[in-house]
C-alpha positions in Angstrom: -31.2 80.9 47.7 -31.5 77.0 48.9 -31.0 76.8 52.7 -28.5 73.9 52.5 -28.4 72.9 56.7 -24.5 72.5 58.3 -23.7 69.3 59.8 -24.0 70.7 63.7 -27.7 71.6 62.7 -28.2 68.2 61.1 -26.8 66.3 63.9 -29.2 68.3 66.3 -32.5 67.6 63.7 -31.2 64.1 63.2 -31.2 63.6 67.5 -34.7 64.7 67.4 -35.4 62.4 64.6 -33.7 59.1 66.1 -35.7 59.7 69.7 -38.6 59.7 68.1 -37.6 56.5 65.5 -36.6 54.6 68.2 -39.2 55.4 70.2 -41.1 53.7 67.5 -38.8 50.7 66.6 -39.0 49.7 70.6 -42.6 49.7 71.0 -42.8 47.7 67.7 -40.2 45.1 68.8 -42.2 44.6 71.9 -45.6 44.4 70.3 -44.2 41.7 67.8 -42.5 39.8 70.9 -45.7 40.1 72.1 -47.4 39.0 68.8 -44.8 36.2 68.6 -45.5 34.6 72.0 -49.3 34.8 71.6 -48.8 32.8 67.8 -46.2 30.4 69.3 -45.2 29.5 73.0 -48.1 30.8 74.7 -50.7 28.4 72.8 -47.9 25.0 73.8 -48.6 26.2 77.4 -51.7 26.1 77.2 -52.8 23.1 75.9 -54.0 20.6 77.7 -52.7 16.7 77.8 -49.7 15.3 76.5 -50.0 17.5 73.0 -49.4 20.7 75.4 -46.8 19.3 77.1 -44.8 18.1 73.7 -45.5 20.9 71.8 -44.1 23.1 75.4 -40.8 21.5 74.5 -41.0 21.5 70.5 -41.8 25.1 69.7 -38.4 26.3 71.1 -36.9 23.8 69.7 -38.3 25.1 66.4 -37.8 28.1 67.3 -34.2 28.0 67.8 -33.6 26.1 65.1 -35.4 28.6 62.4 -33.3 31.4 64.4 -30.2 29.5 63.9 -30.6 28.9 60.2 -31.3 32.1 59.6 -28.5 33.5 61.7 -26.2 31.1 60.0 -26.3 31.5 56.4 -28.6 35.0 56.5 -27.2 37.7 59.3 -24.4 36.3 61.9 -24.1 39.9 62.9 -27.6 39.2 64.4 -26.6 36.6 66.8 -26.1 37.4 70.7 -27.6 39.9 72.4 -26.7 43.4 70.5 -24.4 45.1 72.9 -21.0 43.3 72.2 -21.8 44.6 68.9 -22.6 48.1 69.8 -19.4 48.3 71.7 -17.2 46.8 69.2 -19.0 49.2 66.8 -18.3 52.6 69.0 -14.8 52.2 69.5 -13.2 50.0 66.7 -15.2 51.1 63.5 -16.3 54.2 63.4 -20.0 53.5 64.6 -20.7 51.2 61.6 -23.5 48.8 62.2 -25.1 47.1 59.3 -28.9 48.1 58.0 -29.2 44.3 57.8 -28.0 42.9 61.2 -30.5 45.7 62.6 -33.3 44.6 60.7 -32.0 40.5 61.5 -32.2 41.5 65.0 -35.6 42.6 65.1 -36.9 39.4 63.0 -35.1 36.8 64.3 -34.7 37.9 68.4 -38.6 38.4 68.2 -39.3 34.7 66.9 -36.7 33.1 69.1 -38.1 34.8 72.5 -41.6 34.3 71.2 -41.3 31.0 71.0 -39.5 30.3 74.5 -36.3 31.5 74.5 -35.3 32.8 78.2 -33.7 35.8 76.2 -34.9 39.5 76.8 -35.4 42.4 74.9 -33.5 45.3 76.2 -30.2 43.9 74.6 -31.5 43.7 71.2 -32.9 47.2 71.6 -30.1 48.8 71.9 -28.8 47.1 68.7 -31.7 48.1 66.6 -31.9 51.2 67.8 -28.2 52.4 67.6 -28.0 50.7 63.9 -31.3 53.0 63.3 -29.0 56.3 64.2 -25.9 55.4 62.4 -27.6 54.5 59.5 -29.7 57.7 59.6 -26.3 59.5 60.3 -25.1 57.9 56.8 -28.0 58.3 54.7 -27.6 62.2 55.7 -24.0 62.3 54.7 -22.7 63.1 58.6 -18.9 63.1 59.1 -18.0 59.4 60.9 -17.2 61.6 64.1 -20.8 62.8 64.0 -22.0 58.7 62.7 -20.0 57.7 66.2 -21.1 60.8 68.2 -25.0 59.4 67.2 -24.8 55.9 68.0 -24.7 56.6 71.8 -27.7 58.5 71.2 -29.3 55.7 69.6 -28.3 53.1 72.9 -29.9 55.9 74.7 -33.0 55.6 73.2 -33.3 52.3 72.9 -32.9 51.4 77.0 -35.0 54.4 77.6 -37.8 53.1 75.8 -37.7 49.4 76.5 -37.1 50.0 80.0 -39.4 53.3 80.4 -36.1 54.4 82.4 -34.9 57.7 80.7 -32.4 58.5 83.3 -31.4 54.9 83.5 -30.6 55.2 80.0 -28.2 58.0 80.3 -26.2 56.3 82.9 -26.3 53.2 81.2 -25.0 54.7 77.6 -22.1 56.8 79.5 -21.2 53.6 81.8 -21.4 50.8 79.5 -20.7 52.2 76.0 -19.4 56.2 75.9 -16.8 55.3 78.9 -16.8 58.4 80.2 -18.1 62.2 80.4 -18.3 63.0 76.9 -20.0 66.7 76.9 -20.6 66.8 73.3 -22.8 63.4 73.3 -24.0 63.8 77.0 -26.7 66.5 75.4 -27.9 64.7 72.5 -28.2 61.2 74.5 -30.6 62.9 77.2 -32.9 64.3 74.4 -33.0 60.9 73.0 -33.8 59.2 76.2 -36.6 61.5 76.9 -38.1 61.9 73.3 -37.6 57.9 73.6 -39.9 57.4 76.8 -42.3 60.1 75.8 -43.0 58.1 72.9 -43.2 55.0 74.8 -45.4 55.9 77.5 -47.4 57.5 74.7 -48.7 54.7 73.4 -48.3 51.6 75.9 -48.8 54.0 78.6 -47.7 55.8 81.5 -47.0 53.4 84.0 -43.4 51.6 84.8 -42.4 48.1 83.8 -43.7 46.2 87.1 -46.5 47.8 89.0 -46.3 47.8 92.9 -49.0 47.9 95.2 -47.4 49.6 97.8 -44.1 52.0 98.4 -41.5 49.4 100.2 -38.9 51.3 101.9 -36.7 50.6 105.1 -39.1 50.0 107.7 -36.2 47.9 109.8 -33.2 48.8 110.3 -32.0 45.5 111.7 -32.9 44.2 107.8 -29.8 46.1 106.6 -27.9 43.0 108.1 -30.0 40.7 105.3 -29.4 43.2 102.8 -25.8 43.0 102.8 -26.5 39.5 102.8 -28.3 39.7 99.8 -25.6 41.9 98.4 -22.6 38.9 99.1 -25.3 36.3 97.4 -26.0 38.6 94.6 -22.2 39.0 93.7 -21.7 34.8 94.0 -24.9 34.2 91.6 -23.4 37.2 89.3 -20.3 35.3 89.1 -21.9 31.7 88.8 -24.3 33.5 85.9 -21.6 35.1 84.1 -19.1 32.1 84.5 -21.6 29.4 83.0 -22.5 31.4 80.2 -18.9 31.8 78.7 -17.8 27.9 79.7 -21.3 26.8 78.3 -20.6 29.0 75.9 -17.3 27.8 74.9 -18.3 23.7 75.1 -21.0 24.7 72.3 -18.1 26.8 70.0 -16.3 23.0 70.2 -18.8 20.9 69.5 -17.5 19.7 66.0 -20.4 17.1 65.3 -23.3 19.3 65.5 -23.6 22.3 63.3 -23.4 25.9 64.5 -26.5 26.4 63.0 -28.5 23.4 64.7 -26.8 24.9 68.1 -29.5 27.1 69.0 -32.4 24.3 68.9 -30.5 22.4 71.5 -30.9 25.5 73.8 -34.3 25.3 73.3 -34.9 22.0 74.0 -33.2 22.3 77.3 -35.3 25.5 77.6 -38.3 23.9 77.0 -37.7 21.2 79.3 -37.3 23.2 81.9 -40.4 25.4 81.1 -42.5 22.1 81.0 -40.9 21.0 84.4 -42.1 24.6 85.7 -45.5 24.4 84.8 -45.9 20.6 86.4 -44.4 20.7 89.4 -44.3 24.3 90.6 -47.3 25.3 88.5 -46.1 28.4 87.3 -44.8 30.3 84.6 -41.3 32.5 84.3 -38.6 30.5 81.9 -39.8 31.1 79.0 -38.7 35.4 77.1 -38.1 38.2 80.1 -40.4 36.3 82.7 -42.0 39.4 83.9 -45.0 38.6 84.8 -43.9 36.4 87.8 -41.2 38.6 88.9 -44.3 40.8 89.4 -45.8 38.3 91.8 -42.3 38.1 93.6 -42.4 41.8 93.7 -45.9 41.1 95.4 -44.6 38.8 98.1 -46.6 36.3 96.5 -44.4 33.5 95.8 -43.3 30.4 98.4 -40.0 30.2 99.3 -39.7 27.3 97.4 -41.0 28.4 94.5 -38.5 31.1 94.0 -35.7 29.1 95.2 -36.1 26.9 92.4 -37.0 29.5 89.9 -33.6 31.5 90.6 -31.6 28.5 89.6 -34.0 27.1 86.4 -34.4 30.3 84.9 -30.2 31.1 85.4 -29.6 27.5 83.5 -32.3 28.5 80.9 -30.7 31.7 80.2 -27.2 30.1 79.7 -28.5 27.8 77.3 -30.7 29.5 75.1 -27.7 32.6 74.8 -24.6 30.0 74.9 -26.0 28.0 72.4 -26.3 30.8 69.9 -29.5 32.6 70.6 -30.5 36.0 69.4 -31.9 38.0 72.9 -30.5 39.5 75.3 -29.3 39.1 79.0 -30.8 41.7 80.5 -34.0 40.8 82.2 -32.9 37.4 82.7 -30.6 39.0 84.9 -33.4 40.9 86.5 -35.6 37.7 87.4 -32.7 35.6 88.9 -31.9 38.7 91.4 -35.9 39.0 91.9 -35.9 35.4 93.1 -32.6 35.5 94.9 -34.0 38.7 96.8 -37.2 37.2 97.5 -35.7 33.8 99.5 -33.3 36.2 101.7 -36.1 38.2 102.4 -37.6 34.5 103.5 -34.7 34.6 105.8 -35.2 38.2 107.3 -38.7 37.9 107.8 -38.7 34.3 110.2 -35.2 35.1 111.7 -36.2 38.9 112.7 -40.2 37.9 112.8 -40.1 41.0 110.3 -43.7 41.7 108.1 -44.2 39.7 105.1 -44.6 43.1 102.8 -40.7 43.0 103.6 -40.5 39.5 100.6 -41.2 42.3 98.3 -38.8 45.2 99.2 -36.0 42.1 99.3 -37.1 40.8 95.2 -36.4 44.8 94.2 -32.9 45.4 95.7 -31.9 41.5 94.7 -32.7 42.6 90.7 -30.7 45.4 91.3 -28.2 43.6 93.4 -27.6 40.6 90.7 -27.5 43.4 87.7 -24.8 45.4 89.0 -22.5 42.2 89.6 -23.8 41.0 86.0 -23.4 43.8 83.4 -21.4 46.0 85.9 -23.2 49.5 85.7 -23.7 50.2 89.6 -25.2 53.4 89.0 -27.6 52.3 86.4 -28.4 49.5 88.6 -29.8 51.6 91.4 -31.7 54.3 88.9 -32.8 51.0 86.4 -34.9 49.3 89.7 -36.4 53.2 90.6 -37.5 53.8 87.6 -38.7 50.4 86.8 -40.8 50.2 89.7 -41.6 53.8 90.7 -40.4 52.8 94.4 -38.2 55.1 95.9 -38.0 54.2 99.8 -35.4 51.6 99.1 -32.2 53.7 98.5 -29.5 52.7 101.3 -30.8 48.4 100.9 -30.3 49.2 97.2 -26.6 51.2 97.6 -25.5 48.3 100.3 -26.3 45.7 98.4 -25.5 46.5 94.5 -22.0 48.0 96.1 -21.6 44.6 97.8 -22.5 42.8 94.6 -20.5 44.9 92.5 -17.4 44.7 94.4 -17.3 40.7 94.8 -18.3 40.4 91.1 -15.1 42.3 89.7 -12.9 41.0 92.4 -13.5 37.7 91.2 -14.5 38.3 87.5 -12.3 41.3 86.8 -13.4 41.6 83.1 -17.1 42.7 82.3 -19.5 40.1 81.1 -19.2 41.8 77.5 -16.4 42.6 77.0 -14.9 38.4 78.2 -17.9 37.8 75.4 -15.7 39.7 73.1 -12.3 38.5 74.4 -13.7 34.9 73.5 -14.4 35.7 70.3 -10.5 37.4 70.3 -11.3 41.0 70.7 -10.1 43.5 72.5 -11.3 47.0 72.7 -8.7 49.5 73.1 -10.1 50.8 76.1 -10.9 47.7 77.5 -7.9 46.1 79.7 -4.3 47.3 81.1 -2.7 44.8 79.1 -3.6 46.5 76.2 -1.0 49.1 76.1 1.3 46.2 77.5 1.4 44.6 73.8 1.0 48.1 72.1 4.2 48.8 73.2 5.9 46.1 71.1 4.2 46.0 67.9 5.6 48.8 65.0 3.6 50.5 62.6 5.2 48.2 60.2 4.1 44.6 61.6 0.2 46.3 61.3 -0.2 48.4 58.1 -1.8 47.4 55.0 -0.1 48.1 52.0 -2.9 47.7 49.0 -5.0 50.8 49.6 -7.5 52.3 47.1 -6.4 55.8 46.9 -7.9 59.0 45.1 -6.3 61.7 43.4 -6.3 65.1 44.4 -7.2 66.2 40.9 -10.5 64.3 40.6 -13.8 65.8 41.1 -15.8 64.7 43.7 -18.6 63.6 41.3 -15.6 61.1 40.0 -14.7 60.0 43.0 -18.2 59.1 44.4 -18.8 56.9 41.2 -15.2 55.3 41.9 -15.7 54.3 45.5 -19.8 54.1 46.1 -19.4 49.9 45.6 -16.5 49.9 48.5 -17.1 49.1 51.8 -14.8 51.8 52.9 -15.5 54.7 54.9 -12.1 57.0 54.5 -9.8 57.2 51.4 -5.9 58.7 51.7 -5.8 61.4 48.7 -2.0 61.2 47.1 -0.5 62.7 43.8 1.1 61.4 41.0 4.4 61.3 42.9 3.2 59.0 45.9 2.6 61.9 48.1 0.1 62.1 50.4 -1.6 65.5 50.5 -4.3 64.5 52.8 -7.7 62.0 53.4 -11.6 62.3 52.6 -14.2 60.4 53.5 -17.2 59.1 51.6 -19.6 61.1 54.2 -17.5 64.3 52.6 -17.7 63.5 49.3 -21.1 62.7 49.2 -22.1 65.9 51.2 -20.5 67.5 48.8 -21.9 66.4 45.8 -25.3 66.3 47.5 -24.7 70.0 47.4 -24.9 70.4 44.0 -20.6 70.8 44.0 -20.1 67.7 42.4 -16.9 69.6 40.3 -15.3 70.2 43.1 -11.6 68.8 43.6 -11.1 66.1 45.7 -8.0 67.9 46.7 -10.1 71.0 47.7 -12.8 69.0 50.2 -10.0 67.0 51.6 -8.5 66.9 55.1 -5.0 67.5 56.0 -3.2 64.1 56.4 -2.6 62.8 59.7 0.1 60.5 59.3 2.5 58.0 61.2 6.0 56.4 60.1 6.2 52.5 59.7 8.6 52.2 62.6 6.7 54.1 65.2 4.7 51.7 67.9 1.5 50.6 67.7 0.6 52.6 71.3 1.8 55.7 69.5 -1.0 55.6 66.7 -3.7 54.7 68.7 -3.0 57.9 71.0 -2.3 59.5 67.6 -5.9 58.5 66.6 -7.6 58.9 69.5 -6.0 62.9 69.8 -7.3 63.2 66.4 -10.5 61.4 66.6 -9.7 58.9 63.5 -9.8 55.2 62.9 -7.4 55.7 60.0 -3.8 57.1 59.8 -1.9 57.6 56.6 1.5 56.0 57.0 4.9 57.7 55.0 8.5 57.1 54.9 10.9 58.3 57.3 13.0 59.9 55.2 10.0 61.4 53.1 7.7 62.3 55.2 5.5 62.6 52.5 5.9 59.6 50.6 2.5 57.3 51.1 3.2 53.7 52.0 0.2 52.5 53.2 -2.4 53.4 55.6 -3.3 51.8 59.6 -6.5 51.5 61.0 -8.5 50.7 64.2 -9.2 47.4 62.7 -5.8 46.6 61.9 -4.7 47.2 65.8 -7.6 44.7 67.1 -6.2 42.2 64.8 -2.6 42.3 65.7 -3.7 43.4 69.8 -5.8 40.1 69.3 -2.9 37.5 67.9 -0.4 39.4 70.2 -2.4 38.2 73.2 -4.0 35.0 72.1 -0.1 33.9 71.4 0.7 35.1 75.4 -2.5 32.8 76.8 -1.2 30.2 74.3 -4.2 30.2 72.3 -4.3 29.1 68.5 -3.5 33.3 67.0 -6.5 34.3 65.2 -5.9 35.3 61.5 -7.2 38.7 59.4 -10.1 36.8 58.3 -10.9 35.9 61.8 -10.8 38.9 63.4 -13.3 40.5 60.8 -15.5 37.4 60.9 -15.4 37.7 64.9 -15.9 41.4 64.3 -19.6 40.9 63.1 -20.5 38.3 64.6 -20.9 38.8 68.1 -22.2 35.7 69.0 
């Protein structure tokens, strides 16, 4: 008899299966970053005379402008750094991410950071690597809770192995994407994360992202005073950062004379400029892709005062163009670098107003990353595990708890919403988790104002061999099932149907592999279904008269409550309200 697996043991084999895969895909996007710089930006550099110093400022300019193309008319799911699109992803549809935005954000974010973008690569990681498990997830017929349950798994993976943080990772998946506790990912996302890593170290090596000569800890205890300093500066550059990137951002979105798809070579020409103006008057390197190599030397206490003065603000305007203008990398290490430098010229401050030892410039750069992260993408505990792990240093635990708290706290007093999520909320949408006000216009929409009414249905009475060959052209996950007299007798979904087939039961009744029907009436609120769904966890509810409760009417979905959430509150900030088509556009495009 054929051992035919159950879906609990292929979700467990399929974990194992995406640590290792993304394991893989990381290293490989890093090696052809790598590959990428040494073909393109690093040659510019360089070279000598006046050739160098054009081609400095023409490769990203190139570069941005192939990317741009390409993320124009090829894959506009590939634009932006990969998280927004993750999130969106996790809680609005199901844990879809297409094969081809994936494999767009591997080719194109490894051309536009190797040639000069000041992008990073943890962002697009996580894309690539959570589109690799919800893609295996489909192409082994997993129910969409187990697709959703395994793109966590993949984010997991994919920070675990770009950062070498594996418990980073986990904090970072539960604080930025899960939300919350979830037992029955929590397992599965720490088996990633270490498979990940192991993989990683494997075969870059065991060693963490920046190597530090020597263990800084809190040899003063008078430099706590600078270190909550640092923590107040870190929250204002958090909220400068995050501020300029969404009104750069939105002066690009309304240029109307230059094409969206030229957008991205004007961030690299400022990007270029500014790397050129770097190498010539501060003779050093940093703008250009994650800049880790000089953080290092910041890390060192090698850098004048100066030096990383300037560097924090050059590198923070870089970053803002090359993302704003419609880049393909992500924010990450940016993030990192600008809290390096910041740290570094407090630490300036502590050392000559205290007559403190200059080994302390180093021990300042490591809690201002942390610092400027946490105000940034707002994960304080992955802040503080991110910089250990990163860095192997240790001794720095109450600097790095002051000052990331301190950060933290300014940055969401004055910038309540998370840098993602206001990317999303520019774009018009809002996850359901995502803001109070949510629920606010929930409250007032009904069923009715939200459903859609044309809905490919199956019959209970067809085979599943039937119904594959009916729906496998649809871009459709879950299909009501109702009878010849408009009742609706329950849902399946395509994962179902083709596990079932796949099982050699292709006669089988659609009626027989079917779910009972979870159902709402066209007057109920639009709060009511999304607790409905959430209880239920489903992006899709069947909706049926009133008065016949079984009579099928149409059906509501997750989508269908972003739209109408979306126009609800773009007509309450007096924006233009965003229609059907641009809500879906806005869906993939994460820009």
């Amino acid at each position: 008899m054929r051992f035919v697996p159950n879906e609990s043991q292929r979700v467990f084999a399929l974990t194992l299966v995406i640590g290792a895969i993304s394991g893989l895909a990381a290293v490989s996007f890093h090696l052809a970053i790598l590959k990428a710089e040494n073909l393109l930006i690093d040659p510019a550099i360089h070279a000598q005379g006046a050739l160098g110093a054009i081609l400095t400022v023409l490769i990203p300019v190139f570069g941005g402008l192939l990317s741009g193309l390409a993320l124009y008319y090829v894959v506009p799911g590939a634009r932006g750094s990969g998280i927004p699109q993750v999130k969106v992803a996790y809680s609005a549809k199901g844990g879809r991410l297409p094969l081809r935005d994936v494999v767009g954000k591997f080719l194109i974010s490894s051309l536009q950071i190797g040639s000069g973008a000041s992008l990073g690569r943890e962002g697009p990681t996580v894309h690539i690597c959570a589109g690799i498990a919800t893609n295996l997830g489909r192409t082994f017929a997993l129910s969409q809770k187990n697709i959703k349950r395994l793109l966590p798994v993949g984010v997991a993976a994919g920070i675990a192995a770009a950062f070498n943080a594996p418990i980073a990772a986990v904090t970072f998946t539960i604080e930025e994407v899960v939300g919350d506790l979830d037992q029955t990912v929590l397992s599965g996302v720490i088996v990633a994360a270490a498979i990940a890593a192991a993989i990683e170290r494997g075969i870059l090596g065991e060693h963490p992202v920046f190597t530090i000569t020597e263990s800084y800890s809190l040899n003063y205890a008078s430099s706590l005073l600078f270190y909550a300093i640092l923590g107040i500066a870190a929250g204002g550059v958090s909220i400068l950062f995050s501020e300029s990137l969404l009104k750069v951002r939105e002066v690009f979105r309304g240029l109307r004379h230059l094409p969206v798809w030229a957008q991205p070579a004007v961030g690299g020409a400022v990007t270029g400029t500014l790397i050129l103006a770097t190498l010539y008057f501060l003779q050093t390197g940093g703008i250009n892709g994650a800049g880790y190599e000089t953080l290092s030397l910041a890390l060192a206490g090698k850098m004048a005062f100066k030096v990383m003065a300037v560097m924090c603000l050059l590198k923070l305007v870089a970053t803002v163009f090359s993302y704003s203008s419609g880049g393909a990398g992500g924010i990450f290490a940016p993030s990192l670098f600008v809290g390096g430098m910041l740290g570094g010229v407090i630490g300036y401050f502590d050392v000559n107003v205290l007559s403190h030892s200059g080994s302390e410039l180093g021990a300042f750069a490591l809690v201002g990353m942390g610092a400027v992260f946490a105000g940034v993408v707002r994960a304080p505990i992955t802040s503080i595990l991110i910089i250990f792990e990163m860095t192997g240093s240790y001794g720095l635990i109450l600097p790095l708890m002051i000052a990331n708290m301190t950060s933290y706290v300014i940055a969401k007093r004055y910038r309540p919403t998370p840098i993602y999520e206001a990317l999303l909320e520019q774009d018009d949408i809002y996850l359901p988790h995502a803001s109070g006000r949510v629920s606010h216009f929930l409250e007032k929409i009904r069923v009715s104002d939200a459903m859609t009414t044309e809905v490919i249905t199956l019959s209970p009475e067809m085979t599943a061999g039937d119904a594959l060959e009916h729906i496998q052209d649809l871009q459709l996950t879950t299909f009501p099932v109702v009878d010849e007299f408009d009742r609706c007798v329950g849902s399946v979904t395509e994962m179902r149907i083709r596990r079932t087939v796949a099982s050699s039961d292709e006669g089988a009744l659609v009626a027989e592999v079917s779910d009972r029907p979870i159902s709402v009436f066209p007057d109920h609120l639009l709060d009511r279904a999304l607790y409905r769904m959430n209880d239920a966890r489903v992006r899709q509810l069947a909706v049926v008269e009133r008065d016949e409760p079984h009579r099928f009417v149409g059906i509501v979905t997750m989508a269908d409550i972003i739209r109408v959430q979306a126009e609800a509150m773009a007509e309450y900030a007096g924006r233009p309200i965003a229609g059907a088509e641009d809500i879906h556009s806005t869906l993939t495009d994460g820009r």
